[in-house]
C-alpha positions as CSV (number, residue, x, y, z in Angstrom):
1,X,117.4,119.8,111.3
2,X,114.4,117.6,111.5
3,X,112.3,119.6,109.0
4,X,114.9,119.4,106.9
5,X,115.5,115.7,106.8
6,X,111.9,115.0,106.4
7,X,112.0,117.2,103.4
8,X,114.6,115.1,102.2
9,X,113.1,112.1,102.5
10,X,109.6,113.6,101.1
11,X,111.8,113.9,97.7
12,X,113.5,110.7,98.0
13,X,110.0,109.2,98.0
14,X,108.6,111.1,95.1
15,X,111.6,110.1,93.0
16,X,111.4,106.9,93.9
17,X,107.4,106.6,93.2
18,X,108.0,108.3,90.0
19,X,110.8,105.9,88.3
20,X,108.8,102.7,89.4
21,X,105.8,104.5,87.8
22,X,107.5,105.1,84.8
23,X,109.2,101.6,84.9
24,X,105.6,100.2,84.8
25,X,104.6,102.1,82.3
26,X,108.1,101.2,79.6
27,X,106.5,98.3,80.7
28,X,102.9,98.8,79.3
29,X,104.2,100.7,76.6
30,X,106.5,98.2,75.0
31,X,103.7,95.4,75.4
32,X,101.6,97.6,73.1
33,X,104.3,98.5,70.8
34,X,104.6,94.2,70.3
35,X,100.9,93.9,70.0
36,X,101.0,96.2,67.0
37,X,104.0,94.3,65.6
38,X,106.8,96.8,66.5
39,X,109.5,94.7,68.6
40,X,111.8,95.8,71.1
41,X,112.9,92.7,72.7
42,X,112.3,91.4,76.2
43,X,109.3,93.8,77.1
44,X,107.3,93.7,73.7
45,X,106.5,89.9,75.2
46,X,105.7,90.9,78.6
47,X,102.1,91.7,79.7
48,X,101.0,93.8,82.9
49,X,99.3,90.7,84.2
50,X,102.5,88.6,84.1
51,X,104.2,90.9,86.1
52,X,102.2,91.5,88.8
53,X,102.5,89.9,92.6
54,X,98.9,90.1,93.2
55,X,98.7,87.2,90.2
56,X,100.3,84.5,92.7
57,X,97.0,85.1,94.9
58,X,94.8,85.3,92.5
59,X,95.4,82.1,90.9
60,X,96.6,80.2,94.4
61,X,92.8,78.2,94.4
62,X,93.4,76.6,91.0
63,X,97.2,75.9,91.7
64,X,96.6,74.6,95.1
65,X,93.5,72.2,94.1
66,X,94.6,71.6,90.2
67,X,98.9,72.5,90.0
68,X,97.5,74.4,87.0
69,X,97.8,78.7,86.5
70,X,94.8,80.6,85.2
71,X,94.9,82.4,82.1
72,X,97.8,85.1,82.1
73,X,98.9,84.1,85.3
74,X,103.2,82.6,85.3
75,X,105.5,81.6,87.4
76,X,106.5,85.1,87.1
77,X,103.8,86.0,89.4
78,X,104.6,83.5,91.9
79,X,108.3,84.9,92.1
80,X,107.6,88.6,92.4
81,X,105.1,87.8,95.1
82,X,107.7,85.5,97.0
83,X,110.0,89.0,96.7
84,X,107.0,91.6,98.0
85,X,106.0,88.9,100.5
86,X,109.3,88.3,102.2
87,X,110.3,91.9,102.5
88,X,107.0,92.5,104.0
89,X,108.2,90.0,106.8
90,X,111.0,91.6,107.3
91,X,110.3,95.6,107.4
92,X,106.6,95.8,106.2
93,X,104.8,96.7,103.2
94,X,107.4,99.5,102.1
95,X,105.8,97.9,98.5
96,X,103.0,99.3,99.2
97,X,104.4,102.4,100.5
98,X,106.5,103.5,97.4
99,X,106.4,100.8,94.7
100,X,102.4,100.8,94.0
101,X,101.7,102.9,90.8
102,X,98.1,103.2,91.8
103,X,99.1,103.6,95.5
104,X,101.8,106.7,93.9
105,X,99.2,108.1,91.9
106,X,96.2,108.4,94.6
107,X,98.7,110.3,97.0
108,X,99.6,113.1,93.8
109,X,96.4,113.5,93.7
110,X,95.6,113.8,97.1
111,X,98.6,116.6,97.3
112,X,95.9,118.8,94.9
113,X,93.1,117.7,97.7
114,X,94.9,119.2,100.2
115,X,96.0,122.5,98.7
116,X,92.3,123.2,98.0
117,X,90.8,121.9,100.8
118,X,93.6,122.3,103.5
119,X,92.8,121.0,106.9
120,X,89.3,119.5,106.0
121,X,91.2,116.9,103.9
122,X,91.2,113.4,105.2
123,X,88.6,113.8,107.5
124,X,85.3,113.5,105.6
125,X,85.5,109.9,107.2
126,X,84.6,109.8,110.7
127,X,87.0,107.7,112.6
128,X,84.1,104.4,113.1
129,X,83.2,105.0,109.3
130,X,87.0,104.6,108.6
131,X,87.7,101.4,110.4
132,X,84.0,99.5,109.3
133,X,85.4,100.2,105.7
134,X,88.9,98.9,106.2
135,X,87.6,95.5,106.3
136,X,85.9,95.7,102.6
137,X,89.7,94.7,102.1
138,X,89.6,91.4,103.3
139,X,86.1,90.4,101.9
140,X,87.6,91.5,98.8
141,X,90.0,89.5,99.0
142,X,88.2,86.5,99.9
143,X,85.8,87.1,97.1
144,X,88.3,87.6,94.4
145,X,90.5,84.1,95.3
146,X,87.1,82.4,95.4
147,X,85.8,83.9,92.7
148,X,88.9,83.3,90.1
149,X,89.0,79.9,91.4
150,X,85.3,79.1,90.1
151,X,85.9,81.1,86.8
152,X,89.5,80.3,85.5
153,X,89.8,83.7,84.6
154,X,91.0,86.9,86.0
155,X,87.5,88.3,87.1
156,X,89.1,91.1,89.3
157,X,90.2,92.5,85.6
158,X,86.6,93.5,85.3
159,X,87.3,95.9,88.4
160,X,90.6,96.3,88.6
161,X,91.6,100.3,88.8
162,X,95.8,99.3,88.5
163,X,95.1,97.5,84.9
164,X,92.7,100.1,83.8
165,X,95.4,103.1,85.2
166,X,97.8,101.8,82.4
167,X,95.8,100.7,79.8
168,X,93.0,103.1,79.4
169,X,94.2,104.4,76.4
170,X,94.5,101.3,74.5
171,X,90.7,100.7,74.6
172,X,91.1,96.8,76.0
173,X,89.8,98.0,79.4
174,X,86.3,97.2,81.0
175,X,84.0,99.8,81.3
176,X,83.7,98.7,85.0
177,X,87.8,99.3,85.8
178,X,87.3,102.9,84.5
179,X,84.1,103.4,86.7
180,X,86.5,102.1,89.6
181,X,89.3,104.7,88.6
182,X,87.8,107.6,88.1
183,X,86.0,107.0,91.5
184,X,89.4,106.2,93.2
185,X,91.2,109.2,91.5
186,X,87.4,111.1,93.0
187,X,88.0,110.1,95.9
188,X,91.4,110.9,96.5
189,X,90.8,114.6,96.4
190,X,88.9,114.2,99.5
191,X,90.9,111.1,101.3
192,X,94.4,110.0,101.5
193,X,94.7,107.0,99.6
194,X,91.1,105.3,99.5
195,X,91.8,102.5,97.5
196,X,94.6,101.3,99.7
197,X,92.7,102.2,102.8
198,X,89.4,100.5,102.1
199,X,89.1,98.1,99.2
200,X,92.9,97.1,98.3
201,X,92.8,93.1,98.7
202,X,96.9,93.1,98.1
203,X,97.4,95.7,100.5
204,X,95.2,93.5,103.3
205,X,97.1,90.2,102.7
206,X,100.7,92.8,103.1
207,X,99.1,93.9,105.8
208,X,98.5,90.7,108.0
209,X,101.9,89.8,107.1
210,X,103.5,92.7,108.1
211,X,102.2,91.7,111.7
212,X,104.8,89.4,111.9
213,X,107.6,92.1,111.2
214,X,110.4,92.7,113.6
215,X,110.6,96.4,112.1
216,X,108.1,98.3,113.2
217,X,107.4,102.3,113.4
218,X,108.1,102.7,117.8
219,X,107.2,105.5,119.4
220,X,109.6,106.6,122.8
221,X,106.9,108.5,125.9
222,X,110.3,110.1,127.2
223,X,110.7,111.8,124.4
224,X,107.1,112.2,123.2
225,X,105.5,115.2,123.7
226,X,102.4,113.8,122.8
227,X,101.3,116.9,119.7
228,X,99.2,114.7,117.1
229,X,101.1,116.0,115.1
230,X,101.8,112.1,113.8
231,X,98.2,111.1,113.6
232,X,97.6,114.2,111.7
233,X,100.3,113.0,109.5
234,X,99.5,109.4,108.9
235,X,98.0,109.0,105.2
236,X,95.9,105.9,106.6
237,X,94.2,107.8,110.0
238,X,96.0,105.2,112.6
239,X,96.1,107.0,115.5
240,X,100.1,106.9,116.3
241,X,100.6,109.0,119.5
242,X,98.1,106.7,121.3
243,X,100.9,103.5,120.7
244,X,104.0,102.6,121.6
245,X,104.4,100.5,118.4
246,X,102.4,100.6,115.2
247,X,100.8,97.3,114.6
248,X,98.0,98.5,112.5
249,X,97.9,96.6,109.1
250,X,97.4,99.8,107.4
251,X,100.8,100.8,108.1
252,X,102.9,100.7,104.7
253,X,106.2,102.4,106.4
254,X,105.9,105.3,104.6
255,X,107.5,107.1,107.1
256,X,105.0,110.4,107.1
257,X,104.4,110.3,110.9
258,X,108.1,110.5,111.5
259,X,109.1,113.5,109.5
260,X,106.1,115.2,110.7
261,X,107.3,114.4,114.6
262,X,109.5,117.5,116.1
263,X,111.3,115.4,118.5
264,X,114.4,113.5,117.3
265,X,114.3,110.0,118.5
266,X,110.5,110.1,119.3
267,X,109.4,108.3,116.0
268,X,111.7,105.6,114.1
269,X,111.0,102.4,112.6
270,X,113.1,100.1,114.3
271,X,113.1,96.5,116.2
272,X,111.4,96.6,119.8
273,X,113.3,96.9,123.0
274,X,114.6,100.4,123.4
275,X,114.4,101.1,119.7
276,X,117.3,99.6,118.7
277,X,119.0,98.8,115.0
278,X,116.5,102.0,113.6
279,X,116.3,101.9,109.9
280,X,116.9,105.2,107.5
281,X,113.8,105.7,104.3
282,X,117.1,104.8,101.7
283,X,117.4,101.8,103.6
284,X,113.8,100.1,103.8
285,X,113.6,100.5,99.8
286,X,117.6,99.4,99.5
287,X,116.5,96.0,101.2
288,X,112.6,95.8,99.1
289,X,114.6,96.2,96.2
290,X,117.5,93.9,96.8
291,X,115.3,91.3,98.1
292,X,113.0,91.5,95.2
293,X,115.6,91.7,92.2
294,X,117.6,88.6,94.5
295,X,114.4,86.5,93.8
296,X,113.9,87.7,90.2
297,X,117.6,86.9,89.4
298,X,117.1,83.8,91.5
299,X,114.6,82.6,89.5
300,X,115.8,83.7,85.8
301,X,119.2,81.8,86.3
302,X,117.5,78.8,87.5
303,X,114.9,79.4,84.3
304,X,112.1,79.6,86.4
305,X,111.0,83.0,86.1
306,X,108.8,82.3,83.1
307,X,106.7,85.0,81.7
308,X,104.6,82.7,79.4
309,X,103.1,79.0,79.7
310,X,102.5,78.9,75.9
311,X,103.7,75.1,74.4
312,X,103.8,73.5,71.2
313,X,100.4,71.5,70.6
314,X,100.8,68.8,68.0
315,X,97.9,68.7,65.3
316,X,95.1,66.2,67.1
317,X,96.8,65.4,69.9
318,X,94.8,68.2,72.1
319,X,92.5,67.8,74.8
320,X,89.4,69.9,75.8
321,X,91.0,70.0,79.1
322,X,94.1,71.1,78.5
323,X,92.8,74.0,76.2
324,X,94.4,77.3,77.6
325,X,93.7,81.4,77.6
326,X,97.1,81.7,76.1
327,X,96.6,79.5,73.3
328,X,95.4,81.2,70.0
329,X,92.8,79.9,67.6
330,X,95.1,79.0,65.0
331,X,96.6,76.4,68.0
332,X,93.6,75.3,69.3
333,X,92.3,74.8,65.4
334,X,95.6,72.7,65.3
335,X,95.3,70.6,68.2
336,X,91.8,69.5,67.8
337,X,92.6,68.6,64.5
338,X,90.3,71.8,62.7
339,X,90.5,74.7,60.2
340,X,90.6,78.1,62.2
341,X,87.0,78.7,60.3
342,X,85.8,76.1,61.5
343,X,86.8,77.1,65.1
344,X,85.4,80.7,64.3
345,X,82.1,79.6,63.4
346,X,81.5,77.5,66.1
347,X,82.0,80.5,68.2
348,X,80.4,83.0,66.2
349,X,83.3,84.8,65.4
350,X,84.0,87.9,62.4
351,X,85.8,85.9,59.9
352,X,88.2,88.8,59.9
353,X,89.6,87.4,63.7
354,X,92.8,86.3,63.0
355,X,93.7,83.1,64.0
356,X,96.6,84.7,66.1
357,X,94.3,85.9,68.6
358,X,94.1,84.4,72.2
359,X,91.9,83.4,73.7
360,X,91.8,85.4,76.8
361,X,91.1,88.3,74.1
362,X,88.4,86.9,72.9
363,X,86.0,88.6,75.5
364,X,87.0,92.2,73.9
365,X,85.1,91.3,71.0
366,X,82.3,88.8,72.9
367,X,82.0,89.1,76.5
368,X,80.3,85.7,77.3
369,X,83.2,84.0,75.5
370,X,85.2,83.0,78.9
371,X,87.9,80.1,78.4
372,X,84.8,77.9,80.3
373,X,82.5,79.0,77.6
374,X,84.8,78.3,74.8
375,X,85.6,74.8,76.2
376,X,82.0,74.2,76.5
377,X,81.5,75.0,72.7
378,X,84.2,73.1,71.6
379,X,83.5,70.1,74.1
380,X,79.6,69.8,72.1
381,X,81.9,69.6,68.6
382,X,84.4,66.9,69.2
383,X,81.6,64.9,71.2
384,X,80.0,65.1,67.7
385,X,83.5,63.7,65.6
């Protein structure tokens, strides 16, 4: 009866990790479509970027010291966060857990590591070797906040495996993201979910939150017949049938040590004190997704939940200051009062760029032409007016 359940719920997962995937990817797909003129409404104007919760942390230095977003960062960002962020209160990182497209696509891969390599998989990394590399998370997380503070630019894109997992084929990706993949793909072969596990600097800011959850994964000693058969299960090596209640802040609540338990009763997530108010798998991603699509609708009807910061610059009336990675050249041209080849030449552009391109794009065709750069450049030329 157990088995079977955890069978169950082992398919409930996978269905649910495959329509998010393949949400994400309708996503992608219709942002590319747009790019190449082909519109198909709402989508065709959405970018990966704007629609991910990691954006809200990314930008937090330059909103909290300047009130301002960096490039391709919305309040879209801030309201899907708010969503991930307050579920995670509540029940933990279940986000993490069965939402993540990168986090799904490590563990298919991992299912092919463990068919060839059987028991020897997910224990290539010692137990101390496991824990000193969980905290790359936080430094990486640290890092990247400081980091896209100083720049004004997304400079975990660079790196970043999830952007380069959907856009690889479009040939806008950084050499360096790919590197990253293919290692974390690698990787996953040998270990259960690396990137999660030892670099991810979402999944470490989930995972201190989750801390403060009241639903946690308990484990009952009366009926606990103390197998291992739990920490044998557990995709991120926490060592459940040595606690009574997983505080870990690796624990996403996927729920693999409690199908694997034999005992009914001995595993659940539930609040403390006698395991009461337990909660079923359907249940955890019934309240992620409710509490998620409450903000998103929150926010829409209020208009908040904006997926763009583009504005109408009147000709001469711009400021090098105000000069955003959204803005094309053809705006910027406007604002300052230019031609668009005049704007091309001072930044040693192909006259073929069109003056539709952004300028966030502009370091696909130059790398050293960073919104900072590009101010820089245009700063010596209206000094010079």
């Amino acid at each position: 009866m157990h088995r079977n359940m955890g069978w169950k719920n082992m398919l409930f997962k996978r269905a649910v990790q495959v329509f998010f995937f393949g949400v994400v990817f309708f996503i992608v797909f219709s942002h590319y479509l747009g790019r190449q003129g082909i519109d198909i409404g709402w989508p065709s104007h959405v970018s990966l970027h704007a629609l991910c919760p990691f954006g809200a942390v990314e930008t937090a230095g330059r909103l909290v010291l300047e009130g301002r977003f960096i490039p391709k960062i919305h309040e879209s960002n801030l309201w899907l966060f708010a969503g991930v962020a307050l579920t995670t209160l509540l029940i933990g990182p279940v986000f993490c857990g069965y939402l993540c497209p990168l986090g799904s696509v490590q563990e298919w891969v991992g299912r092919l590591g463990k068919r060839v390599l059987g028991k020897r998989f997910n224990g290539f990394a010692g137990q101390r070797l496991d824990r000193i590399l969980g905290y790359l998370r936080y430094g990486m997380l640290v890092l990247i906040i400081v980091q896209t503070t100083r720049a004004i630019s997304l400079v975990f894109s660079r790196f970043d495996p999830y952007y380069a997992l959907f856009h690889f084929w479009m040939g806008d990706v950084f050499l360096t993201a790919l590197l990253v993949l293919a290692t974390v793909l690698l990787l996953s072969l040998f270990v259960e979910r690396p990137w999660c596990r030892w670099f991810c600097p979402f999944g470490a800011l989930l995972g201190v939150l989750q801390m403060f959850s009241p639903w946690k994964i308990s484990r009952h000693g009366d009926a606990c017949i103390s197998c291992t058969l739990c920490t044998k299960a557990c995709p991120m090596g926490i060592a459940v049938h040595r606690l009574s209640r997983i505080r870990n802040t690796r624990c996403n609540r996927c729920g693999s040590c409690v199908d694997a338990c034999p005992r009914e009763g001995a595993l659940h997530l539930s609040l403390p004190r006698n395991g009461r108010l337990p909660l079923r798998r359907w249940v955890t991603v019934l309240v992620l997704v409710s509490v998620m699509g409450a903000t998103v609708l929150g926010a829409q009807s209020a208009g908040l939940f904006r997926t763009s910061n583009r504005a109408v610059i009147a000709r001469g009336k711009l400021s090098i200051q105000e000069i955003e990675g959204m803005m094309s050249l053809g705006e910027i041209a406007s604002g300052l009062g230019m031609e668009v080849t005049q704007v091309r030449g001072l930044l040693n552009l192909p006259s073929g760029v069109p003056g539709s391109t952004r300028l966030i794009d502009l370091e696909d065709i130059d790398e050293t032409l960073t919104v900072n750069t590009i101010k820089d450049l245009l700063s010596d030329r209206v000094a010079t007016n």
